[in-house]
PDB file of N, CA, C and O in Angstrom:
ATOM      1  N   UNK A   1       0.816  -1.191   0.000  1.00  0.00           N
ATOM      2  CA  UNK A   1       0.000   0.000   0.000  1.00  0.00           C
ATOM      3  C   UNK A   1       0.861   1.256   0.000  1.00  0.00           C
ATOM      4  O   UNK A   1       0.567   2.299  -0.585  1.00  0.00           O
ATOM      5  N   UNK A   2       2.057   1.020   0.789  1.00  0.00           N
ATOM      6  CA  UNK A   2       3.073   2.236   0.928  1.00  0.00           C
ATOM      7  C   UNK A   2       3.097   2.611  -0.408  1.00  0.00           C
ATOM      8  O   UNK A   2       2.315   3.453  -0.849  1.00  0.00           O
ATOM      9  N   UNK A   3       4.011   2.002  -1.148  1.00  0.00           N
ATOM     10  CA  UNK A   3       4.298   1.995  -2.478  1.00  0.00           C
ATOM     11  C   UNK A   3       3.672   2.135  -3.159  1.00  0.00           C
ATOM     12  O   UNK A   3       4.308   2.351  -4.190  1.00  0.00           O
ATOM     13  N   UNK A   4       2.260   2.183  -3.404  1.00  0.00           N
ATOM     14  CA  UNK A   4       1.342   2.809  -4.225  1.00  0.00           C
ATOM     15  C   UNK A   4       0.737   3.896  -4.062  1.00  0.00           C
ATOM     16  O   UNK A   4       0.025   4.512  -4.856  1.00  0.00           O
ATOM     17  N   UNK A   5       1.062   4.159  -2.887  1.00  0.00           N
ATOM     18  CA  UNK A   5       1.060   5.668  -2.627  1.00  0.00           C
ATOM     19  C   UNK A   5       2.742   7.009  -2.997  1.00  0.00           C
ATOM     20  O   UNK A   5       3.076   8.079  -3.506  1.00  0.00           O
ATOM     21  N   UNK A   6       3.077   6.148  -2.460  1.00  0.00           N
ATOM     22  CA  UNK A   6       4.179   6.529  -3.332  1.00  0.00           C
ATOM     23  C   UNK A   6       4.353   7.140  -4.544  1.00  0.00           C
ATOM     24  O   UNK A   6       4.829   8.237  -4.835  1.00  0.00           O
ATOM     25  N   UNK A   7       3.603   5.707  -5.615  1.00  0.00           N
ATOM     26  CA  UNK A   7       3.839   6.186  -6.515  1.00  0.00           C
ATOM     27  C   UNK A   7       2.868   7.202  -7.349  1.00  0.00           C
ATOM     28  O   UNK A   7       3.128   7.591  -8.487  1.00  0.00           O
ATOM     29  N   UNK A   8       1.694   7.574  -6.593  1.00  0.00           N
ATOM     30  CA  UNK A   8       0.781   8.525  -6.670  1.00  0.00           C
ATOM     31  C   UNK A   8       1.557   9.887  -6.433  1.00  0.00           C
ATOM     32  O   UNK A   8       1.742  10.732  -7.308  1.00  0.00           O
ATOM     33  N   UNK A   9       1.930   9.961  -5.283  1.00  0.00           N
ATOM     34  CA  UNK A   9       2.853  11.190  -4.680  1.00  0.00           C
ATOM     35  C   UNK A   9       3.615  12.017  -6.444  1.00  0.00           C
ATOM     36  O   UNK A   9       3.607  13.158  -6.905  1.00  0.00           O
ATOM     37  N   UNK A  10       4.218  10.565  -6.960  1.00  0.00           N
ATOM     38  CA  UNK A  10       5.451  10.697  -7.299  1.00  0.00           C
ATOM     39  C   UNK A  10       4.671  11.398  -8.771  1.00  0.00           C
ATOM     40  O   UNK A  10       5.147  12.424  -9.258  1.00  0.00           O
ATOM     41  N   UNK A  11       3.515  10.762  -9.355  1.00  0.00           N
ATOM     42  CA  UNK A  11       2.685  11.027 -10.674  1.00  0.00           C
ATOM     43  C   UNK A  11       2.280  12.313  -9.915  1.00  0.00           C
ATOM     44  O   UNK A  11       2.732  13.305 -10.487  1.00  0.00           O
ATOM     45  N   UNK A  12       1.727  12.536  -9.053  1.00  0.00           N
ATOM     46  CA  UNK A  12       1.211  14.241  -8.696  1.00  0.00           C
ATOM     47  C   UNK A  12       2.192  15.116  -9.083  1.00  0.00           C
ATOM     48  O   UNK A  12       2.080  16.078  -9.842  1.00  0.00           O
ATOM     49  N   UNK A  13       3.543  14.555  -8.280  1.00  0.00           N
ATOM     50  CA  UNK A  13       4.275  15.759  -8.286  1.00  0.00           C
ATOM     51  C   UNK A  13       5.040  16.264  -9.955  1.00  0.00           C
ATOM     52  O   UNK A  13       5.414  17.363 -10.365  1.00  0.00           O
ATOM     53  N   UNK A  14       5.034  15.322 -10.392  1.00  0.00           N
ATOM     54  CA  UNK A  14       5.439  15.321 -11.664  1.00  0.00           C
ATOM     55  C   UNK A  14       6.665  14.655 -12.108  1.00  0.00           C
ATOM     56  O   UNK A  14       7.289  14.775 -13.163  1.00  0.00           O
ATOM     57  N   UNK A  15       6.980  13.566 -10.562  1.00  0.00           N
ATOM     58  CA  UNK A  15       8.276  12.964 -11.142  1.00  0.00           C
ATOM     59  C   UNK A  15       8.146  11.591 -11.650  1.00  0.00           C
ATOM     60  O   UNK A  15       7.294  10.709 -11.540  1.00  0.00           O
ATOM     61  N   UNK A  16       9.644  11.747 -12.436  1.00  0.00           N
ATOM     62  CA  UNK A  16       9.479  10.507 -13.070  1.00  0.00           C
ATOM     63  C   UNK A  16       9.575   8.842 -12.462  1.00  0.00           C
ATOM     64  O   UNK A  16      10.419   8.526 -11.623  1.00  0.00           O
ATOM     65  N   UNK A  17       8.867   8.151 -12.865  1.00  0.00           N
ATOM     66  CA  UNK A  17       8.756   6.558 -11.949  1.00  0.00           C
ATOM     67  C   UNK A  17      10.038   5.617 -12.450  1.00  0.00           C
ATOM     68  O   UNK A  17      10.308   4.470 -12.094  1.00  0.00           O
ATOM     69  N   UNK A  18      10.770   6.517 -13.436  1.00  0.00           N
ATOM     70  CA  UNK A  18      11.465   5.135 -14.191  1.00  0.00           C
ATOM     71  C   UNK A  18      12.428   5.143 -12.947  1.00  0.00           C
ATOM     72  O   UNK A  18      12.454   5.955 -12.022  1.00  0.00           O
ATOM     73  N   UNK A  19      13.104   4.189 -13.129  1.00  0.00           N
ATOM     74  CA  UNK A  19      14.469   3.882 -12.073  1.00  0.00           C
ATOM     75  C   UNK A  19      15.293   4.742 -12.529  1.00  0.00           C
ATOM     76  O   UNK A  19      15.469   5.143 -13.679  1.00  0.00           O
ATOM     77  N   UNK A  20      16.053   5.145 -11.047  1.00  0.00           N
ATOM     78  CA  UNK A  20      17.202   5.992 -10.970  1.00  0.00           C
ATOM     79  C   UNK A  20      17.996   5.993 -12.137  1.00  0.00           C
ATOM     80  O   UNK A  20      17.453   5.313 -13.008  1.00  0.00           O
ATOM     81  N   UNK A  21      19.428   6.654 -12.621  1.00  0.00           N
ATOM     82  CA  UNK A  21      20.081   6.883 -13.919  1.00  0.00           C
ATOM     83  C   UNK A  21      21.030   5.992 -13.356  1.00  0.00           C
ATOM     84  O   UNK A  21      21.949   6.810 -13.314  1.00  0.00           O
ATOM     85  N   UNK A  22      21.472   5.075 -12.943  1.00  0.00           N
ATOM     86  CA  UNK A  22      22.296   4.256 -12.515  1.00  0.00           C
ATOM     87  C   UNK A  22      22.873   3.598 -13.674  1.00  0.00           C
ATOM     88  O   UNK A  22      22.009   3.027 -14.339  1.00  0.00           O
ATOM     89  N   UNK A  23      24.122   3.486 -14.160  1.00  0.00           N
ATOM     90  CA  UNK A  23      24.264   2.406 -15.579  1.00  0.00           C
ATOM     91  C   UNK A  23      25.413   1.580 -15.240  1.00  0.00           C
ATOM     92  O   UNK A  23      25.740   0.420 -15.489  1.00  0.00           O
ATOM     93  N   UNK A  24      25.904   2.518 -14.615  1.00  0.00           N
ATOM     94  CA  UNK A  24      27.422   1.584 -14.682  1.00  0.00           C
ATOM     95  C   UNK A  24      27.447   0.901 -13.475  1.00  0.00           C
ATOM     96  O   UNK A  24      27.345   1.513 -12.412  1.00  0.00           O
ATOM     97  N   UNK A  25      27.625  -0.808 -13.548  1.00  0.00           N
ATOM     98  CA  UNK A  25      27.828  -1.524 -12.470  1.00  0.00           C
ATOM     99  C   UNK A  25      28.694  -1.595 -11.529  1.00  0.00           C
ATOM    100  O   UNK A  25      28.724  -2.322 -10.536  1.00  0.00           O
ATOM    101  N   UNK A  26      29.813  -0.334 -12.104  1.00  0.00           N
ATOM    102  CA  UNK A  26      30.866   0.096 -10.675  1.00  0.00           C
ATOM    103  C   UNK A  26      30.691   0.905  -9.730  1.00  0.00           C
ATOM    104  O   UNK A  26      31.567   1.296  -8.958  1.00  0.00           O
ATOM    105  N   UNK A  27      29.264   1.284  -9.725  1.00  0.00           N
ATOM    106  CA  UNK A  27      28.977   2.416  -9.418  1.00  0.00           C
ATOM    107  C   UNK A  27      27.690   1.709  -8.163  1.00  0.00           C
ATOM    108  O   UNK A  27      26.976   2.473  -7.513  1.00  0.00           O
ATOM    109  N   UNK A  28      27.632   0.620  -8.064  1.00  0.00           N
ATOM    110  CA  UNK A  28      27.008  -0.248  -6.996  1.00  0.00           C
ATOM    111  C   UNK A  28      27.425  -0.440  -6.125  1.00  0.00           C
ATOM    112  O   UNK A  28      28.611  -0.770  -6.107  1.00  0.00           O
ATOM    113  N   UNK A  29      26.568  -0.325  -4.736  1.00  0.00           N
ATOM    114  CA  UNK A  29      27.434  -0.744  -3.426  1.00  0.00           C
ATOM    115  C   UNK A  29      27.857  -2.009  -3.471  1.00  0.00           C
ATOM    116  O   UNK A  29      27.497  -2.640  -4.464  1.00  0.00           O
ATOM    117  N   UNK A  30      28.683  -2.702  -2.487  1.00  0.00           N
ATOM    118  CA  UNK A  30      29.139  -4.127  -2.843  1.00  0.00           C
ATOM    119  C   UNK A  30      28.242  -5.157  -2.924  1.00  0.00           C
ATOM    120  O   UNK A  30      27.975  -6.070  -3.705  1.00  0.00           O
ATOM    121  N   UNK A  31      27.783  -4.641  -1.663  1.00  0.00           N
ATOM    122  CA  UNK A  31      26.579  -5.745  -1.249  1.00  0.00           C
ATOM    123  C   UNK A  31      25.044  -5.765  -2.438  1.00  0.00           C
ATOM    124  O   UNK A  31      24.107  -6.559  -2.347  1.00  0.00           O
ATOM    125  N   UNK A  32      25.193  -4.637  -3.496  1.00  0.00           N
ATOM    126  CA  UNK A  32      23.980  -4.933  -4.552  1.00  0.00           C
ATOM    127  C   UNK A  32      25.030  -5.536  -5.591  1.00  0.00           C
ATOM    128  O   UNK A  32      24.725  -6.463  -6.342  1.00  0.00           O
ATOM    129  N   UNK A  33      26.195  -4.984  -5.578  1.00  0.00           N
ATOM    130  CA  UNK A  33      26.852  -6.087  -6.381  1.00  0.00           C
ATOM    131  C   UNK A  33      26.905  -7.116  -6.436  1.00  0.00           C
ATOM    132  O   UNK A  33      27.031  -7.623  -7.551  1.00  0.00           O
ATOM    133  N   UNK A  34      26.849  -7.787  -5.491  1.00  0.00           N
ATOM    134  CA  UNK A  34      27.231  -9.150  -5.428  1.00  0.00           C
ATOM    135  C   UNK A  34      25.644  -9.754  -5.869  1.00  0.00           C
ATOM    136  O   UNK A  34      25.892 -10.907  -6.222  1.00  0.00           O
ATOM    137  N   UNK A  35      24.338  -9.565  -6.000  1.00  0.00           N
ATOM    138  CA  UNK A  35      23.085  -9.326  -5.595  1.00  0.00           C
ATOM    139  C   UNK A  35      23.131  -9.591  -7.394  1.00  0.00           C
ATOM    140  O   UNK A  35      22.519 -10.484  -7.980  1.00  0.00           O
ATOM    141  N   UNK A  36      23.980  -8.604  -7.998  1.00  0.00           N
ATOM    142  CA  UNK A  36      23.920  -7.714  -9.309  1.00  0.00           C
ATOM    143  C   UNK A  36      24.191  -8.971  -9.839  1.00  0.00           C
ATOM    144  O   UNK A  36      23.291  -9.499 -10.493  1.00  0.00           O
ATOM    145  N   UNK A  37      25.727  -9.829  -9.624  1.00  0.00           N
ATOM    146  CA  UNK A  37      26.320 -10.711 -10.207  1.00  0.00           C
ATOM    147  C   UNK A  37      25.757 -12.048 -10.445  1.00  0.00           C
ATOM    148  O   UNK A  37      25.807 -12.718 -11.477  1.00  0.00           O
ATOM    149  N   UNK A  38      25.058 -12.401  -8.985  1.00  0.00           N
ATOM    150  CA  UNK A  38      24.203 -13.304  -8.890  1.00  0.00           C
ATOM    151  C   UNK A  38      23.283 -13.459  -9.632  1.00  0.00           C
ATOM    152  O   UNK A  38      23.183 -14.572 -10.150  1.00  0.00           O
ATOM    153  N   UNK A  39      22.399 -12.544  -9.921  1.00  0.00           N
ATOM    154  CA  UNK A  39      21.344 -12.308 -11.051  1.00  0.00           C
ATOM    155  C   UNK A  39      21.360 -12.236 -12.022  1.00  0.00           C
ATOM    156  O   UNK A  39      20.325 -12.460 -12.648  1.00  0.00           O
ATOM    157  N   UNK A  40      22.658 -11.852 -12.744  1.00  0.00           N
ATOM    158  CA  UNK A  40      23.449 -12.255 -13.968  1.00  0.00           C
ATOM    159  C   UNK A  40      22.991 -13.244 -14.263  1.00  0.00           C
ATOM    160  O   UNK A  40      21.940 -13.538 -14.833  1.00  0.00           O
ATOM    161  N   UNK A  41      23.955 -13.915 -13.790  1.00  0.00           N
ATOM    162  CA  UNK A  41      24.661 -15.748 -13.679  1.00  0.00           C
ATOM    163  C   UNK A  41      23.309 -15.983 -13.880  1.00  0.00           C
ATOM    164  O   UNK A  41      23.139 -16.373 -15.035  1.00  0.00           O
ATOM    165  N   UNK A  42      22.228 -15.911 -13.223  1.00  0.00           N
ATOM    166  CA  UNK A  42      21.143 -16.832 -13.319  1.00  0.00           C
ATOM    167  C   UNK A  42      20.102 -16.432 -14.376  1.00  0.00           C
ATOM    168  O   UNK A  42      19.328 -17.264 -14.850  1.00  0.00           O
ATOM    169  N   UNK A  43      20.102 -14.798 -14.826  1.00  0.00           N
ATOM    170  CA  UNK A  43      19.848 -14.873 -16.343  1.00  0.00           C
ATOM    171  C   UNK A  43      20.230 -15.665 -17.360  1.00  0.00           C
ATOM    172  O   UNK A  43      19.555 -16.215 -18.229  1.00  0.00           O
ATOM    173  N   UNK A  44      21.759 -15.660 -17.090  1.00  0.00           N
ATOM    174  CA  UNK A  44      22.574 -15.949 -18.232  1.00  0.00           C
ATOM    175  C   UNK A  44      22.024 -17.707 -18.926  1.00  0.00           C
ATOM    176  O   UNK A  44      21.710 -18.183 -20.017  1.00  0.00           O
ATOM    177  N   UNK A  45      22.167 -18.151 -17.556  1.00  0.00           N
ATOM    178  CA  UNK A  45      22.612 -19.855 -17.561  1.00  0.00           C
ATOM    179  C   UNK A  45      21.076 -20.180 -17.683  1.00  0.00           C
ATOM    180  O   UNK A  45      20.576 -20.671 -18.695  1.00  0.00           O
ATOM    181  N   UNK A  46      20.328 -19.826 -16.449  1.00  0.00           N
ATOM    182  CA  UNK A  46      18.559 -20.652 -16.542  1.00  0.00           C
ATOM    183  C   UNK A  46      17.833 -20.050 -17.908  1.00  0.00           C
ATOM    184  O   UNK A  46      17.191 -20.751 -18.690  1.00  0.00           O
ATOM    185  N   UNK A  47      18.042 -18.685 -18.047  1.00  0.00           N
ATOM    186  CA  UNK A  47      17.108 -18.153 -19.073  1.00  0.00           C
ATOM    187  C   UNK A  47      17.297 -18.416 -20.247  1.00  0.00           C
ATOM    188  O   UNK A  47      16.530 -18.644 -21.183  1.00  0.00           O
ATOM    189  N   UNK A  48      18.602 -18.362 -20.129  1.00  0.00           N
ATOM    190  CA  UNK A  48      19.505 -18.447 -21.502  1.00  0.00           C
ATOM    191  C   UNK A  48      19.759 -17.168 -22.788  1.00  0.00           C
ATOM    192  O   UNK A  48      19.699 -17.085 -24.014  1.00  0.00           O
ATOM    193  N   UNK A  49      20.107 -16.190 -21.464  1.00  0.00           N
ATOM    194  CA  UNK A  49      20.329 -14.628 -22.159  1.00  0.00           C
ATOM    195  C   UNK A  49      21.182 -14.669 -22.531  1.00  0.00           C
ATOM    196  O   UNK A  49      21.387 -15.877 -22.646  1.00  0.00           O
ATOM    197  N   UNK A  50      22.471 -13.876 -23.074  1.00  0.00           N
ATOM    198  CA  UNK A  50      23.363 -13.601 -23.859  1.00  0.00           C
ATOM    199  C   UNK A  50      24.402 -13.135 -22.514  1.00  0.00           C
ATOM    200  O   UNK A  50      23.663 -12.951 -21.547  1.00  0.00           O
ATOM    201  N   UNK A  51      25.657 -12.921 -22.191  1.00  0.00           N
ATOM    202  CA  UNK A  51      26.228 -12.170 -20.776  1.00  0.00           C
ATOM    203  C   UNK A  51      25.769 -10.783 -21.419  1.00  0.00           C
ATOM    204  O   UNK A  51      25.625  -9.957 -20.518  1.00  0.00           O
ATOM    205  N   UNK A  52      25.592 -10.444 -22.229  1.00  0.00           N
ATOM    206  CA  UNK A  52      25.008  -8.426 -22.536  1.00  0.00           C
ATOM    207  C   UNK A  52      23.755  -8.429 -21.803  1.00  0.00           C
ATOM    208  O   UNK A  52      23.636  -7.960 -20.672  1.00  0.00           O
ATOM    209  N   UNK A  53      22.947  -8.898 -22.386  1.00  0.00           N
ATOM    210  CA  UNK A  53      21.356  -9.134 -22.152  1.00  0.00           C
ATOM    211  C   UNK A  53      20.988  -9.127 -20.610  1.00  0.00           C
ATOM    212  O   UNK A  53      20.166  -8.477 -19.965  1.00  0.00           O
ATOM    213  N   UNK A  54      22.067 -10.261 -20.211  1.00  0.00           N
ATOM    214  CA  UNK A  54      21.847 -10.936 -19.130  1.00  0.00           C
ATOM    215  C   UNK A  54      22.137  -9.622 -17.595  1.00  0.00           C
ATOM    216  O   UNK A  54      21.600  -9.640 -16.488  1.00  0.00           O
ATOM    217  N   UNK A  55      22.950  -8.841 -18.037  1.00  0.00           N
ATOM    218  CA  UNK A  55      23.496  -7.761 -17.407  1.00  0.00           C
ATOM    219  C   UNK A  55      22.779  -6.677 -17.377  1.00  0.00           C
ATOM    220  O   UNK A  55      22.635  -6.107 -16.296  1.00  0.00           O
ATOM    221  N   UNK A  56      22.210  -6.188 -18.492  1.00  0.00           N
ATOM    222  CA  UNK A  56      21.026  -5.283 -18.686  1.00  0.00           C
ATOM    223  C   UNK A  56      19.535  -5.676 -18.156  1.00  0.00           C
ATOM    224  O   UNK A  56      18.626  -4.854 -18.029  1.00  0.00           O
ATOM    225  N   UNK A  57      19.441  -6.955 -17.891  1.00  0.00           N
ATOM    226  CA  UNK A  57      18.138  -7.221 -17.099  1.00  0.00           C
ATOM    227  C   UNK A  57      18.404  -7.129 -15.664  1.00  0.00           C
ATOM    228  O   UNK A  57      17.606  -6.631 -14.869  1.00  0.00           O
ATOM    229  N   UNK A  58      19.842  -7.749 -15.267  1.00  0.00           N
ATOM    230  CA  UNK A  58      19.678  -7.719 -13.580  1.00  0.00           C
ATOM    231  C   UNK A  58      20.448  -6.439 -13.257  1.00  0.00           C
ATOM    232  O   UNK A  58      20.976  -6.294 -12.154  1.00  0.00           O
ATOM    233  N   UNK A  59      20.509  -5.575 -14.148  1.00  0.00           N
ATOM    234  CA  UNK A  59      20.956  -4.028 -13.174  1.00  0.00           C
ATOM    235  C   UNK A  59      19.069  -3.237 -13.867  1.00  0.00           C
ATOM    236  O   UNK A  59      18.856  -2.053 -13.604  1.00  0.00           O
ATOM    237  N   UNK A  60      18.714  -3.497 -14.126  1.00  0.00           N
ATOM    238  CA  UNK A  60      17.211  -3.109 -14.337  1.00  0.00           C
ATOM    239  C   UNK A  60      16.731  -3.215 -12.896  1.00  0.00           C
ATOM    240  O   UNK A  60      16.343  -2.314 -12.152  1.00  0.00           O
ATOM    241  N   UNK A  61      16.864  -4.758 -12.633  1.00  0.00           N
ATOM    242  CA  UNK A  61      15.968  -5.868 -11.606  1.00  0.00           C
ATOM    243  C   UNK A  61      16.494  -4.912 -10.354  1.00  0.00           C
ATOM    244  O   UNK A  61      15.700  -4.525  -9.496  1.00  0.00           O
ATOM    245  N   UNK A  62      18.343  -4.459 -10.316  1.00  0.00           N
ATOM    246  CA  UNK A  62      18.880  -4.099  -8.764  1.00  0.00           C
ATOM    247  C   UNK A  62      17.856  -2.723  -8.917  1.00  0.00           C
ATOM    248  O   UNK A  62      16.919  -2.497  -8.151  1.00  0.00           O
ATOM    249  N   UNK A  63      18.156  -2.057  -9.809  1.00  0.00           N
ATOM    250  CA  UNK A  63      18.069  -0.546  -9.311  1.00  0.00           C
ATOM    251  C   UNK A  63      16.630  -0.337  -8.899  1.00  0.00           C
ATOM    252  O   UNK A  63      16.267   0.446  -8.020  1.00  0.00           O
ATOM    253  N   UNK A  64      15.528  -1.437  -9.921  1.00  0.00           N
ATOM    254  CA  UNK A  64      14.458  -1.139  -8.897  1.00  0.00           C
ATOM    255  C   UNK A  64      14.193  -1.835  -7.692  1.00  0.00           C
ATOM    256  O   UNK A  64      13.145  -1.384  -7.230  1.00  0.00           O
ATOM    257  N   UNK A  65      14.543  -2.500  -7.155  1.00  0.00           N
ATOM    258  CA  UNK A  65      14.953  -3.268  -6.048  1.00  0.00           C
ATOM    259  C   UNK A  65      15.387  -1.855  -5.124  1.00  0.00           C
ATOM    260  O   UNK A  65      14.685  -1.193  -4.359  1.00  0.00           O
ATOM    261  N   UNK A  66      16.653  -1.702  -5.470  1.00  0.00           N
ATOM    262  CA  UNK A  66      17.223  -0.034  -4.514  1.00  0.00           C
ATOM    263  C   UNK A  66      16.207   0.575  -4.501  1.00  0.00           C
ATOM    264  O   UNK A  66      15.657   0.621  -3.400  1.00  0.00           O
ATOM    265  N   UNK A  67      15.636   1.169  -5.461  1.00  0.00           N
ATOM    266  CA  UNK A  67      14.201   2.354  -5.152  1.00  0.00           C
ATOM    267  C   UNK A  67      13.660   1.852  -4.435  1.00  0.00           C
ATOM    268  O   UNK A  67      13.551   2.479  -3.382  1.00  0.00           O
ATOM    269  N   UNK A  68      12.966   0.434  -4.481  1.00  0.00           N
ATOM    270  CA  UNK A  68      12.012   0.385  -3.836  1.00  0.00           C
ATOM    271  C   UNK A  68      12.308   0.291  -2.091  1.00  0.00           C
ATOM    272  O   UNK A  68      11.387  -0.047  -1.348  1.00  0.00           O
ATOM    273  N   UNK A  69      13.710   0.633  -1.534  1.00  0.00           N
ATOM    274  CA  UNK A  69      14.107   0.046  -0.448  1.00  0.00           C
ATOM    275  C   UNK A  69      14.028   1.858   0.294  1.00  0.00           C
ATOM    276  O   UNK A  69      13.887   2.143   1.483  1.00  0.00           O
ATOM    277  N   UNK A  70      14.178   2.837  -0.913  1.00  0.00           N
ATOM    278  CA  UNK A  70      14.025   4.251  -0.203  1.00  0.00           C
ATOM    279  C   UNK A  70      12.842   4.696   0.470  1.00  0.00           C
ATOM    280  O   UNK A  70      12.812   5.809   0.994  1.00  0.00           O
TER     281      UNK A  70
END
């Protein structure tokens, strides 16, 4: 319920919902790194993404993960 209020707040005020500008994976605390890497790996191998693909979905997956923890 928090979070959908939230994201009402966030459409009133006029900001944007997409996830933070975050791109570069050096730029992660360790501990979402490791989080980051993990989620890779398990794109990569179960889904059967590409390592590009696979990297661009789980820093998608962290950063809204981080938002949603503010």
């Amino acid at each position: 319920m928090i979070f959908a209020l939230e994201r009402l707040r966030a459409l009133r005020a006029g900001k944007s919902l997409d996830p933070p500008a975050l791109t570069d994976i050096d730029e992660l605390p360790m501990d979402w790194r490791i989080e980051f890497e993990e989620r890779a790996a398990i794109l990569e191998y179960d889904g059967k993404l590409t390592r590009e693909d696979a990297d661009k979905q789980a820093l998608k997956e962290i950063i809204i993960r981080m938002d949603n923890l503010k």
